[in-house]
N, CA, C and O atoms as a Maestro MAE file, in Angstrom:
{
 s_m_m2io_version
 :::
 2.0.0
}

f_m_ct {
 s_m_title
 :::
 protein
 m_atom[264] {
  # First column is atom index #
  i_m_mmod_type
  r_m_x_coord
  r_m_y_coord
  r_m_z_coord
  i_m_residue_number
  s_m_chain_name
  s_m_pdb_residue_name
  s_m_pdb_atom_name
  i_m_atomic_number
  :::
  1 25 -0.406 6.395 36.909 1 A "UNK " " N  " 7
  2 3 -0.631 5.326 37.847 1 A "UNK " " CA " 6
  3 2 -0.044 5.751 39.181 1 A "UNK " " C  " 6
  4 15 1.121 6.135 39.276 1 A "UNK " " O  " 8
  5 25 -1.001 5.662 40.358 2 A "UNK " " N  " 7
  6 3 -0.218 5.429 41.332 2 A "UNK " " CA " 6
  7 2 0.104 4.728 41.823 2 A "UNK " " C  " 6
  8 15 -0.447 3.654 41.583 2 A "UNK " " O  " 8
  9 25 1.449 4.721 43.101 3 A "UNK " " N  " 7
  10 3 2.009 3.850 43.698 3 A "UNK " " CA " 6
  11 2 0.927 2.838 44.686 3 A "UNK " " C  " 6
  12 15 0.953 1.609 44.739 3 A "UNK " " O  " 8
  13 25 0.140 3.622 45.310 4 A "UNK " " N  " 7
  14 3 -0.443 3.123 46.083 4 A "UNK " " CA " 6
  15 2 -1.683 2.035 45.119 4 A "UNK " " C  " 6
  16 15 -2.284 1.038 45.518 4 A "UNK " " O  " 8
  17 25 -1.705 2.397 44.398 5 A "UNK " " N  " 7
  18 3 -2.819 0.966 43.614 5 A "UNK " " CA " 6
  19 2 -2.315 -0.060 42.979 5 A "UNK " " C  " 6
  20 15 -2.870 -0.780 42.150 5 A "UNK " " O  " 8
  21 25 -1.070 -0.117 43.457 6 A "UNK " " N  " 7
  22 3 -0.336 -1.583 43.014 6 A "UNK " " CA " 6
  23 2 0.198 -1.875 44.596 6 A "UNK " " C  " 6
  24 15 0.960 -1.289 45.365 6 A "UNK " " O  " 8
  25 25 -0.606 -3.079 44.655 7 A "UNK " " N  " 7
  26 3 -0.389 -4.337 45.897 7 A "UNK " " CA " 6
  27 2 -0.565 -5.494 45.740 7 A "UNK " " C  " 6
  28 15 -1.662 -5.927 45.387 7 A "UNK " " O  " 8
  29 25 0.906 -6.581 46.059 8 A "UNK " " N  " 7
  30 3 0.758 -7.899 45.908 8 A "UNK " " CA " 6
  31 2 0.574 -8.429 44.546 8 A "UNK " " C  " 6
  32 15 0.016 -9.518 44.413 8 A "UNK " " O  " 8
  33 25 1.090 -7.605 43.269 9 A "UNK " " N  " 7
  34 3 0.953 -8.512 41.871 9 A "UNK " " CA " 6
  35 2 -0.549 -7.807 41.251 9 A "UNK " " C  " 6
  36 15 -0.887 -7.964 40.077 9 A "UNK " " O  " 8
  37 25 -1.326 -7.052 42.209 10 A "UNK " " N  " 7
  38 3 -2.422 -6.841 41.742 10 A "UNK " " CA " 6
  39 2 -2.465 -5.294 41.475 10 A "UNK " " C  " 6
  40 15 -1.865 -4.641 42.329 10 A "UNK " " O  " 8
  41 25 -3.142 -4.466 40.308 11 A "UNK " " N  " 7
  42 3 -3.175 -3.069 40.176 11 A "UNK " " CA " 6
  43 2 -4.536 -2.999 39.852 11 A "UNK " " C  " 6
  44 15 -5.211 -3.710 39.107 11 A "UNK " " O  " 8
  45 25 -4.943 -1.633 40.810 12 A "UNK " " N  " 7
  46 3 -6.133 -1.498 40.976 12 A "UNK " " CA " 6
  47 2 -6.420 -0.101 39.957 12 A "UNK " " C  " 6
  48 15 -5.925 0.968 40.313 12 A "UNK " " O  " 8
  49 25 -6.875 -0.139 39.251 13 A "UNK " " N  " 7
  50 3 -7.214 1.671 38.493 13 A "UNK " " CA " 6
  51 2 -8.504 1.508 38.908 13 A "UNK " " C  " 6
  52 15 -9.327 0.594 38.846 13 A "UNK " " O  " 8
  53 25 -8.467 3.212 39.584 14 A "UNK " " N  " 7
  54 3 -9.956 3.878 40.088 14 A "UNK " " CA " 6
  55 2 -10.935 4.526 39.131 14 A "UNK " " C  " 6
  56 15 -10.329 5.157 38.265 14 A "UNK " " O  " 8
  57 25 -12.484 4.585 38.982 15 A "UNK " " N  " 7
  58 3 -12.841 5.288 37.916 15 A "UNK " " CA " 6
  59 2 -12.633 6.516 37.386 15 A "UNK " " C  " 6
  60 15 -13.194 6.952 36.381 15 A "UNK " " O  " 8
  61 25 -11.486 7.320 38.336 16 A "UNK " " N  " 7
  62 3 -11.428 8.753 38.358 16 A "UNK " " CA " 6
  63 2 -10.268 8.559 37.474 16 A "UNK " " C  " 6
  64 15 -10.088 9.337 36.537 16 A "UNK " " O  " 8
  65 25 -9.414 7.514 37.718 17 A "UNK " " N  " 7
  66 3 -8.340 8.223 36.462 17 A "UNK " " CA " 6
  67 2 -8.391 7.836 35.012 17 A "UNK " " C  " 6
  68 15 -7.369 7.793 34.327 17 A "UNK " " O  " 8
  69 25 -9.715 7.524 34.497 18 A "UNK " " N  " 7
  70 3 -10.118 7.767 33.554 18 A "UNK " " CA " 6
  71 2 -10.608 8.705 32.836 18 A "UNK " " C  " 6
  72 15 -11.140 9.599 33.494 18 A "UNK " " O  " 8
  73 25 -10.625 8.847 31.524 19 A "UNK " " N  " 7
  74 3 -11.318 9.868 31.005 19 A "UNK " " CA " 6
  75 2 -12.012 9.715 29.758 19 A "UNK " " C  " 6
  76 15 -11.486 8.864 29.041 19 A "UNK " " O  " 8
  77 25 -13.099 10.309 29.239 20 A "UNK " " N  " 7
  78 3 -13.363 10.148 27.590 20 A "UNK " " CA " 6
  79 2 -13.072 10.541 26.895 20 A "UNK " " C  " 6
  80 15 -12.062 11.212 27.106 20 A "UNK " " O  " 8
  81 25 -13.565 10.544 25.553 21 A "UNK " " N  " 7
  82 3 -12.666 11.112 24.520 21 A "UNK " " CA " 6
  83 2 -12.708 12.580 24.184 21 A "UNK " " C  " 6
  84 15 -12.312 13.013 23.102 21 A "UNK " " O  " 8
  85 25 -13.252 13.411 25.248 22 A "UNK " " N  " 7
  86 3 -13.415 14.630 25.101 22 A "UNK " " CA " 6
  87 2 -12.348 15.150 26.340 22 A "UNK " " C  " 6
  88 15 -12.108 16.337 26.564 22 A "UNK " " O  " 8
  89 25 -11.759 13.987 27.099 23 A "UNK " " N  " 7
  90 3 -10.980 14.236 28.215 23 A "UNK " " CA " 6
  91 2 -11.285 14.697 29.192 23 A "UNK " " C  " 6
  92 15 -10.580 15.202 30.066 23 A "UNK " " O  " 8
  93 25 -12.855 14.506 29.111 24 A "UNK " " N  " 7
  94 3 -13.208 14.363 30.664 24 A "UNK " " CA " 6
  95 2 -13.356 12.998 31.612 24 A "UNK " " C  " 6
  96 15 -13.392 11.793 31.363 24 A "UNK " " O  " 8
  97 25 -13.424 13.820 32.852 25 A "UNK " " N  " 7
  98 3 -12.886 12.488 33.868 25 A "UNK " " CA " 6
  99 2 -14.447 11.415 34.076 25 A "UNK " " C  " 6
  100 15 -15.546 11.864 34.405 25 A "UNK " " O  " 8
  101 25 -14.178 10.160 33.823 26 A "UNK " " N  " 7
  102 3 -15.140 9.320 33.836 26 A "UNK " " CA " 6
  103 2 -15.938 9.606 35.381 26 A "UNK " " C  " 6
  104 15 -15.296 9.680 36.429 26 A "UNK " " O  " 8
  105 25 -17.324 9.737 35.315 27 A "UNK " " N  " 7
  106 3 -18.246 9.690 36.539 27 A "UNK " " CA " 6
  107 2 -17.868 8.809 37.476 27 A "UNK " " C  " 6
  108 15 -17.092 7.882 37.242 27 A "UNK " " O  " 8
  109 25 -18.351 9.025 38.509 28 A "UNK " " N  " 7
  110 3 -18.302 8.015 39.869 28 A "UNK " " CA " 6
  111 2 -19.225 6.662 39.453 28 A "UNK " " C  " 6
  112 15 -20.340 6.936 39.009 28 A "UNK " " O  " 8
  113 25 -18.982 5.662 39.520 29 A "UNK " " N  " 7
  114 3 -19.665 4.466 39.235 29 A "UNK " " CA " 6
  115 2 -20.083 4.384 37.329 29 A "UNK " " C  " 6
  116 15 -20.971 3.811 36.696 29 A "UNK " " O  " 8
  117 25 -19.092 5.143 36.996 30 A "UNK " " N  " 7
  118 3 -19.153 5.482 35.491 30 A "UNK " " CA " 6
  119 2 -18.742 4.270 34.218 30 A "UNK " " C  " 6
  120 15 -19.264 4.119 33.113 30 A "UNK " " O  " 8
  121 25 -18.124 3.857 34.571 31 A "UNK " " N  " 7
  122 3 -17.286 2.871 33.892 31 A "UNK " " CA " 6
  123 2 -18.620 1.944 33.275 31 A "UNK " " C  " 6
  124 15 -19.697 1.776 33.848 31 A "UNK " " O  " 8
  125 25 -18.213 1.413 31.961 32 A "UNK " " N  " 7
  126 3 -19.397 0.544 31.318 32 A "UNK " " CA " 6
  127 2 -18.865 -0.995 31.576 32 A "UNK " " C  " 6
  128 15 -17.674 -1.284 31.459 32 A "UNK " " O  " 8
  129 25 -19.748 -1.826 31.892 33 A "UNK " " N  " 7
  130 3 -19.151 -3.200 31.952 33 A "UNK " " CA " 6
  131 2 -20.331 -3.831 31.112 33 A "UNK " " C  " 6
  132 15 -21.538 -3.648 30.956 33 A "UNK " " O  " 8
  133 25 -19.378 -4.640 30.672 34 A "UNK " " N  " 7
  134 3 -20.571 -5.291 29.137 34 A "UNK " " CA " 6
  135 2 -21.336 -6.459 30.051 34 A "UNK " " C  " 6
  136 15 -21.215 -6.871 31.205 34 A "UNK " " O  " 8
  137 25 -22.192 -6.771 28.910 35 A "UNK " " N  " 7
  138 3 -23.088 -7.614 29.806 35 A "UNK " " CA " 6
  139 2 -22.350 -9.390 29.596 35 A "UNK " " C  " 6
  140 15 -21.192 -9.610 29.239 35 A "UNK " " O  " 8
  141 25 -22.860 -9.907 29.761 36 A "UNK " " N  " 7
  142 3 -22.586 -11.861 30.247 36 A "UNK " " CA " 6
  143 2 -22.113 -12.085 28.248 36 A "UNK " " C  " 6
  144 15 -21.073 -12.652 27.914 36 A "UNK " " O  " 8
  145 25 -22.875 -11.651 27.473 37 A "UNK " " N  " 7
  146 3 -22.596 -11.553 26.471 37 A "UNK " " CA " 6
  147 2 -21.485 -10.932 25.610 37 A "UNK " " C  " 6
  148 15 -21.265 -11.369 24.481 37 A "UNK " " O  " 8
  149 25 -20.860 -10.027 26.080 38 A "UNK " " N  " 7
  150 3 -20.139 -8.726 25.870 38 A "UNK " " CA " 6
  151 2 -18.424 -9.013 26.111 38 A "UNK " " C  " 6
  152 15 -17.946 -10.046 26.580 38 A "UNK " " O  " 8
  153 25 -17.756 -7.946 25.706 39 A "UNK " " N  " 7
  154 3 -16.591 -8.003 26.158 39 A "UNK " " CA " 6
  155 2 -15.914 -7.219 26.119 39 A "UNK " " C  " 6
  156 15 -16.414 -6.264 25.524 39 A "UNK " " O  " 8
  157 25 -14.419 -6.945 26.627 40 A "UNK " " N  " 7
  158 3 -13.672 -5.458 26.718 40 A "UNK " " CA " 6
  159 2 -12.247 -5.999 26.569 40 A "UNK " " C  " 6
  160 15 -11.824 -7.044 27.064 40 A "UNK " " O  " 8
  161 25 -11.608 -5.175 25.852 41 A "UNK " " N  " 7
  162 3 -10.121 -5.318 25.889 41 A "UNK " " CA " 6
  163 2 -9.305 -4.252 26.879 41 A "UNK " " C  " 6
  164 15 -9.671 -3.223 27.446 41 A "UNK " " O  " 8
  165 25 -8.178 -4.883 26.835 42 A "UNK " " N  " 7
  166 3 -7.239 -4.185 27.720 42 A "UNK " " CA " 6
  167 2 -6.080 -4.180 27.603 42 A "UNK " " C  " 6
  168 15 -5.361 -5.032 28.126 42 A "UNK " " O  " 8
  169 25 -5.365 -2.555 26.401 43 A "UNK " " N  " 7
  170 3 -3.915 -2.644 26.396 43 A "UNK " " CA " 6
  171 2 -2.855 -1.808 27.530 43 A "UNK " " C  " 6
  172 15 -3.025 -0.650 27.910 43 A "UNK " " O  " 8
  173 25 -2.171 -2.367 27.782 44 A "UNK " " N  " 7
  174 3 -0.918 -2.277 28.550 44 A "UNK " " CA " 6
  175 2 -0.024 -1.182 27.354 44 A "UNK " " C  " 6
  176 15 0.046 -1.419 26.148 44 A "UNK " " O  " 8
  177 25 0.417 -0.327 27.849 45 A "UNK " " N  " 7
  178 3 1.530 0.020 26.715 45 A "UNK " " CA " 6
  179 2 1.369 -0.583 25.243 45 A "UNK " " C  " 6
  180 15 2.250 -1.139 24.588 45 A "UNK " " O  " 8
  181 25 0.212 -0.375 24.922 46 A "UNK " " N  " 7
  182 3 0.272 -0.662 22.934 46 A "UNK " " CA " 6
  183 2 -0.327 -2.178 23.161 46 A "UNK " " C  " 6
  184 15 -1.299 -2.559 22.508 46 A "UNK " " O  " 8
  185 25 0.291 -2.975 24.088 47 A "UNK " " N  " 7
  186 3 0.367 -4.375 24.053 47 A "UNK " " CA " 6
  187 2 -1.141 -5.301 24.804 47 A "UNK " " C  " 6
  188 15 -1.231 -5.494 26.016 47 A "UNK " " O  " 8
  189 25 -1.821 -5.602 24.152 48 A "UNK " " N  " 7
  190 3 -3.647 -6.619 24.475 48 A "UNK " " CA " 6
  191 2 -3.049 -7.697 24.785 48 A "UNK " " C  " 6
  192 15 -2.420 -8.576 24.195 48 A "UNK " " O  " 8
  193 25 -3.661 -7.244 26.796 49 A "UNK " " N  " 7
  194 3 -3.290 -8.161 27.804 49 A "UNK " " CA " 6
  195 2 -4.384 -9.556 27.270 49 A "UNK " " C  " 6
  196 15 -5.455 -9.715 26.684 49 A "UNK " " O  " 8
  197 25 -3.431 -10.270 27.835 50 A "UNK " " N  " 7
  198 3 -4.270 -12.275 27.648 50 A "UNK " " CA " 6
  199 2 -5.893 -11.832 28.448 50 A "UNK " " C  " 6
  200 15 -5.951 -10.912 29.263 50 A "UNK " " O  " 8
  201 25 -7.061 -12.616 28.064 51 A "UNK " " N  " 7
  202 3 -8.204 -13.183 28.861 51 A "UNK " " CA " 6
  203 2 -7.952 -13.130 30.014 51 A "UNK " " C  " 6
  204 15 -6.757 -13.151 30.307 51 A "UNK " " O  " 8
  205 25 -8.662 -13.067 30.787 52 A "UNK " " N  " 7
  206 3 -8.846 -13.020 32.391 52 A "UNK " " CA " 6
  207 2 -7.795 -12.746 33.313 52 A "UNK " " C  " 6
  208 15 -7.552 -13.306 34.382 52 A "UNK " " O  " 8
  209 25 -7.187 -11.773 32.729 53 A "UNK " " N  " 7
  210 3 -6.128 -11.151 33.941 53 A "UNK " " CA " 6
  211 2 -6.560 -9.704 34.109 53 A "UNK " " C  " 6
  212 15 -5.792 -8.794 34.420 53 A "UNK " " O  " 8
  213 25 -7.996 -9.561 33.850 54 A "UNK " " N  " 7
  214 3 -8.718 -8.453 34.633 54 A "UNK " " CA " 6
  215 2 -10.207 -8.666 34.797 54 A "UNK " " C  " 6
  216 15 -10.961 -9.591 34.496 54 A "UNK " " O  " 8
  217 25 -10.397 -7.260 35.492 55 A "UNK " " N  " 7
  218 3 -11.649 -7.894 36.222 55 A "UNK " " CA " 6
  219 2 -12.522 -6.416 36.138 55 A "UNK " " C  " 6
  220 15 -12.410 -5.839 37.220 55 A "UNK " " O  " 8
  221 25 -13.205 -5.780 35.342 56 A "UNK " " N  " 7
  222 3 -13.778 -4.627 35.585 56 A "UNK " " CA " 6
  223 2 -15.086 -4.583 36.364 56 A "UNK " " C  " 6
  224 15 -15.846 -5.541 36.507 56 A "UNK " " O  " 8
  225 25 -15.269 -3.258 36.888 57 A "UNK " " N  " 7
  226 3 -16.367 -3.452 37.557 57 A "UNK " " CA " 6
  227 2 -16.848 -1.531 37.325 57 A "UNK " " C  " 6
  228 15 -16.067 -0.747 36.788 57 A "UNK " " O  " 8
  229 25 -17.964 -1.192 37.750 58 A "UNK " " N  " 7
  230 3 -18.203 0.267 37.136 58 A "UNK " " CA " 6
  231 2 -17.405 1.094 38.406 58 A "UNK " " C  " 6
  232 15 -17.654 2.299 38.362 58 A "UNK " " O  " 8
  233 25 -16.652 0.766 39.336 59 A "UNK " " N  " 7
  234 3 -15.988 1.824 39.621 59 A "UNK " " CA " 6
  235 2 -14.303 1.726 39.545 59 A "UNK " " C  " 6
  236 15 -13.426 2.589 39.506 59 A "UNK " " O  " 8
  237 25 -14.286 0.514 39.543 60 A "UNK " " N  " 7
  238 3 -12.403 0.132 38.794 60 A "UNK " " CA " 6
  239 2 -12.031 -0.645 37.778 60 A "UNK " " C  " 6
  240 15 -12.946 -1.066 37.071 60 A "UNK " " O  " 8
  241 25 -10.687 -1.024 37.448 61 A "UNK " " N  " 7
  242 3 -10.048 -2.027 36.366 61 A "UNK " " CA " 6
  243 2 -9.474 -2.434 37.037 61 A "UNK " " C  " 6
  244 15 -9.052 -1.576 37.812 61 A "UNK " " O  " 8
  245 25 -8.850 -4.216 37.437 62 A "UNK " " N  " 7
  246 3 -8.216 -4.291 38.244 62 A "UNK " " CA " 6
  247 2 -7.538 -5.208 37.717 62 A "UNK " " C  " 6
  248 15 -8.234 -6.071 37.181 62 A "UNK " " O  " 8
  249 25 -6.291 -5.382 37.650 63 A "UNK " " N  " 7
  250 3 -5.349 -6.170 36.337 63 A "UNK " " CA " 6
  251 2 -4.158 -7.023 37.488 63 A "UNK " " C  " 6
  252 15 -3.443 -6.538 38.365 63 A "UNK " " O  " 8
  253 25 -4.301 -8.215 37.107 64 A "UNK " " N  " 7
  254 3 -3.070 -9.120 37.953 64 A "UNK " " CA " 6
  255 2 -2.077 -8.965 36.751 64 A "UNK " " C  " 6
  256 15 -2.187 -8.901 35.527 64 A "UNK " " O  " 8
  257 25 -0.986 -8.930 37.727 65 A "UNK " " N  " 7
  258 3 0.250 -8.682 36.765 65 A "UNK " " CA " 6
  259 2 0.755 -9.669 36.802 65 A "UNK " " C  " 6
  260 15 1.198 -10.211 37.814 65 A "UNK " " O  " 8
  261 25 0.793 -10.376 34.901 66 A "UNK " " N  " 7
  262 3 1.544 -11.331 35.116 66 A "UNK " " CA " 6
  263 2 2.609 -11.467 34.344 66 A "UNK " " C  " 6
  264 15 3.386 -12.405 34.522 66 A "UNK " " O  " 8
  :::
 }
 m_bond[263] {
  # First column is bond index #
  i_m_from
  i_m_to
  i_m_order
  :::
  1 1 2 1
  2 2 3 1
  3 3 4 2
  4 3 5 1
  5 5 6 1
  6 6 7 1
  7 7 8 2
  8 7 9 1
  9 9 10 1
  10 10 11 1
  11 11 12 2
  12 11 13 1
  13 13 14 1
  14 14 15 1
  15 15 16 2
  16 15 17 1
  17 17 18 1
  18 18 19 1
  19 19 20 2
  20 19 21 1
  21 21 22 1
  22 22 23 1
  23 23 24 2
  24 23 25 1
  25 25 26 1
  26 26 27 1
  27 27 28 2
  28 27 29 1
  29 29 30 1
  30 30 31 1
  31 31 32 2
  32 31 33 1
  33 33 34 1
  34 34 35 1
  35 35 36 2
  36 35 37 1
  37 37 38 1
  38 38 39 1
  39 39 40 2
  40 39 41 1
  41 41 42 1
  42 42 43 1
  43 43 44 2
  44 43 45 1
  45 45 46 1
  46 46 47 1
  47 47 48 2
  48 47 49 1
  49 49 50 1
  50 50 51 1
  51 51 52 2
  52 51 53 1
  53 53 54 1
  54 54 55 1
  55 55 56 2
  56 55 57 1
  57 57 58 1
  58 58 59 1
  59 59 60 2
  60 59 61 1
  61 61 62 1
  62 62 63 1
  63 63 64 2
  64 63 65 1
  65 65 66 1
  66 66 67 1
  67 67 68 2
  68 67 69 1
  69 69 70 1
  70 70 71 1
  71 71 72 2
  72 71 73 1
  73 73 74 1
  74 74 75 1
  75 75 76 2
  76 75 77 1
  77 77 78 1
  78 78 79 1
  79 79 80 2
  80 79 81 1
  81 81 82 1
  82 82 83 1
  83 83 84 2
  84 83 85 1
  85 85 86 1
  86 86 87 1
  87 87 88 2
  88 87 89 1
  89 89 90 1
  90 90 91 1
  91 91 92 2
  92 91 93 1
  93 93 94 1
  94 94 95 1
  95 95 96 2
  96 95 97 1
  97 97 98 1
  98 98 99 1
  99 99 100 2
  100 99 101 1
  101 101 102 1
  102 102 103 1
  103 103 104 2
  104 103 105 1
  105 105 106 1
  106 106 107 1
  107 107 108 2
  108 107 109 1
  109 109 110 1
  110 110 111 1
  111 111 112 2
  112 111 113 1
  113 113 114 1
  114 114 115 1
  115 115 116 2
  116 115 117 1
  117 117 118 1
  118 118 119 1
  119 119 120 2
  120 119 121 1
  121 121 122 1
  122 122 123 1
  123 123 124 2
  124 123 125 1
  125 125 126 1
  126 126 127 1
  127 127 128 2
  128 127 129 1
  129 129 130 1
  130 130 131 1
  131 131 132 2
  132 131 133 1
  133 133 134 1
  134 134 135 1
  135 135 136 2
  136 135 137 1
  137 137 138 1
  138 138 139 1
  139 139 140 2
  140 139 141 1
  141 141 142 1
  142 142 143 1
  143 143 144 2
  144 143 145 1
  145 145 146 1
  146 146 147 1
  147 147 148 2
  148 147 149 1
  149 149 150 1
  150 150 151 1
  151 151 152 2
  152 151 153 1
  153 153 154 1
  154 154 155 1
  155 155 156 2
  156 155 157 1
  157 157 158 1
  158 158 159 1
  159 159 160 2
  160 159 161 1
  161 161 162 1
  162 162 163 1
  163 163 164 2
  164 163 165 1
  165 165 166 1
  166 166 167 1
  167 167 168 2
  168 167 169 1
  169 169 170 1
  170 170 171 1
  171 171 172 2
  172 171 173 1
  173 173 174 1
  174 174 175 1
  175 175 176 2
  176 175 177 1
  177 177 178 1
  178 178 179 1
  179 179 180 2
  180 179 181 1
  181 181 182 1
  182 182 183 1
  183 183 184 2
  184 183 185 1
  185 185 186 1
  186 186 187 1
  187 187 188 2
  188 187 189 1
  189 189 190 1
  190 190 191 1
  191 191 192 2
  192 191 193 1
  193 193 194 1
  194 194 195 1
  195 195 196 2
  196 195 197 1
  197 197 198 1
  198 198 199 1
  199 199 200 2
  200 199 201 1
  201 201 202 1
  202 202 203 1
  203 203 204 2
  204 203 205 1
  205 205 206 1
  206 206 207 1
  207 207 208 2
  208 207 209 1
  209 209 210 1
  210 210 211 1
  211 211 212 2
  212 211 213 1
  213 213 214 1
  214 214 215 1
  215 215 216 2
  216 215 217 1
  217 217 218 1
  218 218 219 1
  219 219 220 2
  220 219 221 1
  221 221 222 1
  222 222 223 1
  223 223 224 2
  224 223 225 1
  225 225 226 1
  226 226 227 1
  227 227 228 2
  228 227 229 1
  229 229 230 1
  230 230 231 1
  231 231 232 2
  232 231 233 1
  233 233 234 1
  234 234 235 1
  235 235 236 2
  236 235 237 1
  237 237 238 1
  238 238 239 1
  239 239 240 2
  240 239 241 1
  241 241 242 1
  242 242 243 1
  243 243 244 2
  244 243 245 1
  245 245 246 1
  246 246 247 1
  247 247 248 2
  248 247 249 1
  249 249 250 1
  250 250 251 1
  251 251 252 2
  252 251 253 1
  253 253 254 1
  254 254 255 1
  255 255 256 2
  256 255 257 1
  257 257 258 1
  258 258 259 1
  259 259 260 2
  260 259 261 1
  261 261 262 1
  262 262 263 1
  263 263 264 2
  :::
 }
}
């Protein structure tokens, strides 16, 4: 994580510092976002953050810290 993607309570992860399971780095606009139907989890250190304290989109994750 960098410093600079945490501002104001909010952390922004870019699609680049991702990777798959072959450990390559996720594409530019790469990221999958499920549809209206769909859904995604999101652990913190081991720990599955609550409902709606993120917000994905295909080029970031963006998590309010609460």
């Amino acid at each position: 994580m960098v410093l600079g993607n945490i501002s104001g309570g909010v952390t922004t992860i870019p699609v680049q510092s991702f990777t798959n399971d072959s450990g390559i780095s996720v594409a530019v606009n790469g990221l999958t976002v499920p549809t209206s139907s769909g859904y995604y989890n999101v652990f913190v250190n081991g720990t599955l953050q609550r409902g709606g304290l993120t917000t994905l989109s295909t080029t970031n994750l963006i998590k309010i810290l609460a």
